[in-house]
C-alpha positions as CSV (number, residue, x, y, z in Angstrom):
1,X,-10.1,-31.3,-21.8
2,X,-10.3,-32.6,-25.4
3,X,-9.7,-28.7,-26.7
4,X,-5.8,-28.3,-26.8
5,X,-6.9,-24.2,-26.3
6,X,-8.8,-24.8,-23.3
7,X,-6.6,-27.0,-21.8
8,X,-3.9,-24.3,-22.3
9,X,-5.9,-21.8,-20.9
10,X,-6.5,-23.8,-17.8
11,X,-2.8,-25.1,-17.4
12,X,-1.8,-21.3,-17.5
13,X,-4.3,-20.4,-14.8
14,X,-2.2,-23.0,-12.6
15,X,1.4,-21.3,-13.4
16,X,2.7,-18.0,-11.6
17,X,3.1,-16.0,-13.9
18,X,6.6,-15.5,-13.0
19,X,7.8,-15.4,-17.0
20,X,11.1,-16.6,-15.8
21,X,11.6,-19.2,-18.9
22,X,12.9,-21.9,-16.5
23,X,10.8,-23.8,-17.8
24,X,12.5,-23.7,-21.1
25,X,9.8,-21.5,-22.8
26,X,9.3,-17.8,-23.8
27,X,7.4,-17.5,-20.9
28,X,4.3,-19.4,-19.3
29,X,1.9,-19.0,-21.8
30,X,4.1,-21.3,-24.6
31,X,4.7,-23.3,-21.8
32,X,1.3,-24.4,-21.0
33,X,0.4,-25.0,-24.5
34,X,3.5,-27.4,-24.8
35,X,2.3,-29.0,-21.9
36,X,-1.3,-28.9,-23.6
37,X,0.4,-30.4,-26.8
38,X,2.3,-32.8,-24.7
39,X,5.8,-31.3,-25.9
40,X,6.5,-30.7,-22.4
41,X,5.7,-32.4,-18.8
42,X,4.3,-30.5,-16.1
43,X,7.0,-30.9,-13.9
44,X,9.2,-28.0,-15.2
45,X,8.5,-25.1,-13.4
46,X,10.5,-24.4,-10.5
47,X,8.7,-21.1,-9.2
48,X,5.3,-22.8,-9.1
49,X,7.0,-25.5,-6.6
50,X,5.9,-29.3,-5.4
51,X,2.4,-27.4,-5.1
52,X,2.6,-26.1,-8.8
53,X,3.2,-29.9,-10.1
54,X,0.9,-31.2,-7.5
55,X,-1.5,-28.5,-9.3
56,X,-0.8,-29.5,-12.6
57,X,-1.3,-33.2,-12.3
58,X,-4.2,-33.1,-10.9
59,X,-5.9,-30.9,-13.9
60,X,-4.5,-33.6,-15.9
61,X,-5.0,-36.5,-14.4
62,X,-1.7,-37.9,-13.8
63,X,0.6,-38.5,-10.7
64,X,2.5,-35.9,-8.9
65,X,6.1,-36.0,-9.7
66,X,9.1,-34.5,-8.2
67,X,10.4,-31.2,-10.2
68,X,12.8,-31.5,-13.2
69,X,16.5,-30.7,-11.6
70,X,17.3,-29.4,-15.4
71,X,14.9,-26.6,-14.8
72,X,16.3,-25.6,-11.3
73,X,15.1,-26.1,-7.6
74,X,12.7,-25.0,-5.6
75,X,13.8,-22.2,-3.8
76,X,12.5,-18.7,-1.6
77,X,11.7,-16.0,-3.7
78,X,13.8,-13.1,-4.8
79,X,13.9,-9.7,-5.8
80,X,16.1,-8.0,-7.5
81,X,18.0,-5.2,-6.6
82,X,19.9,-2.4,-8.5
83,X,23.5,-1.0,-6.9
84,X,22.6,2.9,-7.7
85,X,26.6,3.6,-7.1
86,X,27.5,1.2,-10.4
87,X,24.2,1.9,-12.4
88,X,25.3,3.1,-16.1
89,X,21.4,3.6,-17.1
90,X,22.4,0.8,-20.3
91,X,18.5,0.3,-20.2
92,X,19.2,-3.6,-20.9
93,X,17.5,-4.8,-17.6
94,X,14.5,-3.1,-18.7
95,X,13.9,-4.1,-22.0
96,X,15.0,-8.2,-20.2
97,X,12.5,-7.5,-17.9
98,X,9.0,-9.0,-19.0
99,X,6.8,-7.6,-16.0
100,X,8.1,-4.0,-16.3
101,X,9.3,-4.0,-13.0
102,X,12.1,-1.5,-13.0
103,X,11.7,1.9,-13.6
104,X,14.4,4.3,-15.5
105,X,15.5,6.4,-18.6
106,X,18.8,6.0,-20.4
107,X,21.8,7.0,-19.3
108,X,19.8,7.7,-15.7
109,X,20.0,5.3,-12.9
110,X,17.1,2.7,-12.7
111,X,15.0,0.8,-9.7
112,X,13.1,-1.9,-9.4
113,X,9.5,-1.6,-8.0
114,X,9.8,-4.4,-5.8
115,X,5.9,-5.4,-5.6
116,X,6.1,-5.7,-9.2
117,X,8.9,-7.8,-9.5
118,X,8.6,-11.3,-10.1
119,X,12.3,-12.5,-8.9
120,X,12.7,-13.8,-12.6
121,X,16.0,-12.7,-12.5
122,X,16.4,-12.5,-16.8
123,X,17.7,-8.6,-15.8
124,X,21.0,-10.0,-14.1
125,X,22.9,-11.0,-16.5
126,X,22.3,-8.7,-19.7
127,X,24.1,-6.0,-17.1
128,X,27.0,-5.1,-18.5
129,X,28.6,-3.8,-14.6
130,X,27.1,-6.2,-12.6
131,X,24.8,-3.9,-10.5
132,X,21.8,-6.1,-9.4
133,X,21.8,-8.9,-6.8
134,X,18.5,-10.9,-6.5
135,X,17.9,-10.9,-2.5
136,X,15.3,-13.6,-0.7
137,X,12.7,-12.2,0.3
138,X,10.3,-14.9,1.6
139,X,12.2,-16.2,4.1
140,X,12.0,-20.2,4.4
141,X,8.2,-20.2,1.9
142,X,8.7,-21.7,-1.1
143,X,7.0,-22.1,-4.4
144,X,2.9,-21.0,-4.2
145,X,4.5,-20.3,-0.3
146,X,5.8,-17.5,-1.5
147,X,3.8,-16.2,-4.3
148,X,-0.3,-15.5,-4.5
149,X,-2.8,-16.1,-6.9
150,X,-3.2,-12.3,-7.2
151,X,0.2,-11.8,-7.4
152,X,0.7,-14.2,-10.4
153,X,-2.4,-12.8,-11.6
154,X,-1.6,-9.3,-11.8
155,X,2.0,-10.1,-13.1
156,X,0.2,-12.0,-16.2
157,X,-1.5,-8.5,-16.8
158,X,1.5,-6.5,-16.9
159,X,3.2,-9.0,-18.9
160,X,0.2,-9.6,-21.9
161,X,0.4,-5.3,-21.9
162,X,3.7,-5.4,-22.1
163,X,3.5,-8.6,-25.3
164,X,0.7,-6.1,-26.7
165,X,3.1,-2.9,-26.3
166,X,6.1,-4.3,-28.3
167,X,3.9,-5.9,-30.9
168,X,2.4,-2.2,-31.8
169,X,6.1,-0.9,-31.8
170,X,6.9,-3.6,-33.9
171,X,3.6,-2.6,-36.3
172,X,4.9,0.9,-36.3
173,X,8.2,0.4,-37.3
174,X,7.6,-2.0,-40.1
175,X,5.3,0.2,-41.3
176,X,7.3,3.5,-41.3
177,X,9.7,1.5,-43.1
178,X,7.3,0.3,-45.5
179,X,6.3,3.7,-46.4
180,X,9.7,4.8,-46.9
181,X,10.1,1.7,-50.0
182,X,7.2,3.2,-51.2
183,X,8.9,6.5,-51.0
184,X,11.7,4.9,-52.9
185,X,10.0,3.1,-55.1
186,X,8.2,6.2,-56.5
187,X,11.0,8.2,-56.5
188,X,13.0,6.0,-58.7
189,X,9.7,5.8,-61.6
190,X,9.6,8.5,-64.4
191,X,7.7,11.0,-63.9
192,X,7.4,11.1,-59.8
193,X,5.8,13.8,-58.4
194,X,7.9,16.6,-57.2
195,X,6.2,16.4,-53.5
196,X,7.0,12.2,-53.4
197,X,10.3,13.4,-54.3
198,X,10.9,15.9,-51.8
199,X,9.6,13.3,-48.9
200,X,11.6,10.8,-49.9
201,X,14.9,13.4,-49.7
202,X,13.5,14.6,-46.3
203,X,13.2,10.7,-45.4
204,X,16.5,9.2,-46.4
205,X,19.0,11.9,-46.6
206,X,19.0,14.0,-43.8
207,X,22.2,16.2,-43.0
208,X,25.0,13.4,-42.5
209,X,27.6,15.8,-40.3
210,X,25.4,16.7,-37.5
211,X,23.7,12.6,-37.5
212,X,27.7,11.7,-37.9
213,X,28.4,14.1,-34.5
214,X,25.9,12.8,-32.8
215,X,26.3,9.1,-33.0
216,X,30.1,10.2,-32.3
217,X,28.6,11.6,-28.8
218,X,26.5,9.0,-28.0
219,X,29.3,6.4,-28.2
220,X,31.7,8.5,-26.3
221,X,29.3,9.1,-23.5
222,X,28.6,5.3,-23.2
223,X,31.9,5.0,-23.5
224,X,32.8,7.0,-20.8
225,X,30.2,5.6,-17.8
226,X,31.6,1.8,-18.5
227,X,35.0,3.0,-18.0
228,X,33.6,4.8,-15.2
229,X,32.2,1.6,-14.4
230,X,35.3,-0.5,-15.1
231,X,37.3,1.3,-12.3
232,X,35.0,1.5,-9.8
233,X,35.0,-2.6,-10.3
234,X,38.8,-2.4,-9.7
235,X,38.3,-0.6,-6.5
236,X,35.8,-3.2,-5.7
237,X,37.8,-6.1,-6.2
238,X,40.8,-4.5,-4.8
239,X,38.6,-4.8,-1.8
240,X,37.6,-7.8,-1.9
241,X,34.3,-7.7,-3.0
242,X,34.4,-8.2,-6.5
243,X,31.8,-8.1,-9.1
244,X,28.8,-10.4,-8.7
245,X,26.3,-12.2,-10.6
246,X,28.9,-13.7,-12.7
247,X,29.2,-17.4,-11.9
248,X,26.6,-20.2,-12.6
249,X,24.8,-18.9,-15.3
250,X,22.5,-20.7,-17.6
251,X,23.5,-21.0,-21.7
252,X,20.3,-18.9,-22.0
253,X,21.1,-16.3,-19.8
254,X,24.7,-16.3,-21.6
255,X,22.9,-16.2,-24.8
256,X,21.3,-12.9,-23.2
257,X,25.1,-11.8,-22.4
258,X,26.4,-12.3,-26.0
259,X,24.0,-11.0,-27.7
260,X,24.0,-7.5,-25.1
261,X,27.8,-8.0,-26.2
262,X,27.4,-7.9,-29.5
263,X,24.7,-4.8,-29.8
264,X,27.7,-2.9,-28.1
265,X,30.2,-3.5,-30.4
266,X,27.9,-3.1,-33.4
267,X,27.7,0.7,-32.3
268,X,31.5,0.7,-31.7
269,X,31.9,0.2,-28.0
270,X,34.9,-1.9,-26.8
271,X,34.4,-5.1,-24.9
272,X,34.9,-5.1,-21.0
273,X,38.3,-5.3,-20.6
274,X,37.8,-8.0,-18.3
275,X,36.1,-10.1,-20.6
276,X,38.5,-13.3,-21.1
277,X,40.4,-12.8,-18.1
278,X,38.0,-14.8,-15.7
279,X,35.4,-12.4,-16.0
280,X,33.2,-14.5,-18.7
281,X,30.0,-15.6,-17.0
282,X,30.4,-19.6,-16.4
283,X,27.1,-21.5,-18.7
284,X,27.4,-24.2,-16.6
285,X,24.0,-24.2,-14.6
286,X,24.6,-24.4,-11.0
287,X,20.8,-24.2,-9.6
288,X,21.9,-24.9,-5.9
289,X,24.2,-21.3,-6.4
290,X,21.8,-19.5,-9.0
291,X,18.7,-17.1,-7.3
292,X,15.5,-18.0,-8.8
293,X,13.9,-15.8,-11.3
């Protein structure tokens, strides 16, 4: 208990492994070691429930305390679920996703595996056509009601693989680009070998017309399936059903929206042309209106 490691390790084995960041943490691990540092109180984790605090308190020694209403309520679980008629195949759900729970390819439609998923709900807002509704699926159970110990337990698998996977694309792509300074760097001494020389050429200047046509393609078919999108949201809302998932949303979720808004327009994609006109998700949290993650 003295060990701020060990205690981590046993406040995680209390959480559910939901990664939902409600707590206000990357995910469960950070939070129980800011519990375990005592930067944060145990009280903060609306998934785990009354149970979850009553959990946590007693591991520490402390009184059980009502849940924090900053971090949300307790509520049934959700899953989520993808409209297959509005799907764009964006591929931003997946990579919000930190259970790999949905399954797809870019530009394809995508799923969610529903015994995978975690009802974390980080993959609603980063849509850019509002295509996935979190739906209850547990009824009136609650908190540890409505989630098991192998449940969580499994989840924490996929997500450490998932942690593990992105660190090794992350090792492989500074590294690639570490060879190619090198490349550079050699290039630009006297004397560099002819065969440095020709890598470098085949590295960092490929033939610019056909990259040019195909970045020009790419944009134009993303282009193309949000205005797709874009007008089957008119029809929608010209029958009264409207595009969802776009009221009560957290500033962290929002940041989520900005910054899938600003990847887009890096690669030259206009804005919703909604955007502005009452279509902006609201930050103001709304926890009572707002499906748990």
């Amino acid at each position: 208990m003295n060990d701020p490691k060990t205690l981590a390790d046993r406040i995680e084995d209390l959480l559910p492994q939901t990664q939902c960041t409600k707590c206000g943490y990357d995910g469960c691990r950070p939070y129980a070691e800011a519990i375990a540092a005592g930067n944060a109180n145990y009280n903060q984790c609306p998934p785990g429930g009354a149970q979850g605090v009553a959990r946590l308190a007693s591991l520490l020694g402390k009184p059980v305390i009502p849940i924090n209403p900053d971090n949300g309520l307790e509520r049934p679980r959700a899953v989520a679920f993808i409209d297959e008629q509005l799907c764009i195949g964006c591929t931003l759900c997946m990579q919000a996703c930190p259970v790999d729970a949905i399954v797809g390819a870019p530009k394809q439609m995508h799923t969610i595996v529903k015994d995978l998923c975690t009802g974390c709900d980080l993959c609603v807002a980063p849509c850019p056509v509002d295509c996935i509704a979190m739906i209850p699926v547990t009824g009136e159970a609650t908190g540890w009601d409505a989630w098991t110990q192998q449940q969580a337990d499994e989840a924490r698998v996929r997500h450490d693989r998932r942690l593990a996977r992105q660190t090794a694309e992350r090792n492989a792509a500074e590294a690639r680009a570490a060879a190619r300074r090198a490349s550079t760097h050699a290039q630009a001494q006297p004397g560099a070998p002819a065969d440095v020389a020709a890598a470098q050429a085949s590295i960092t200047q490929p033939a610019s017309a056909p990259t040019d046509d195909a970045e020009a393609k790419k944009k134009a078919i993303i282009q193309a399936a949000l205005e797709r999108a874009r007008r089957k949201k008119a029809e929608m809302t010209e029958q009264g059903l409207g595009p969802r998932n776009v009221e009560h949303v957290s500033a962290d979720v929002q940041a989520q929206i900005d910054a899938a808004e600003a990847r887009r327009k890096r690669i030259g994609i206009e804005p919703d042309a909604g955007a502005g006109n009452g279509e902006k998700h609201d930050v103001t949290r709304n926890d009572d209106d707002q499906s748990a993650r």
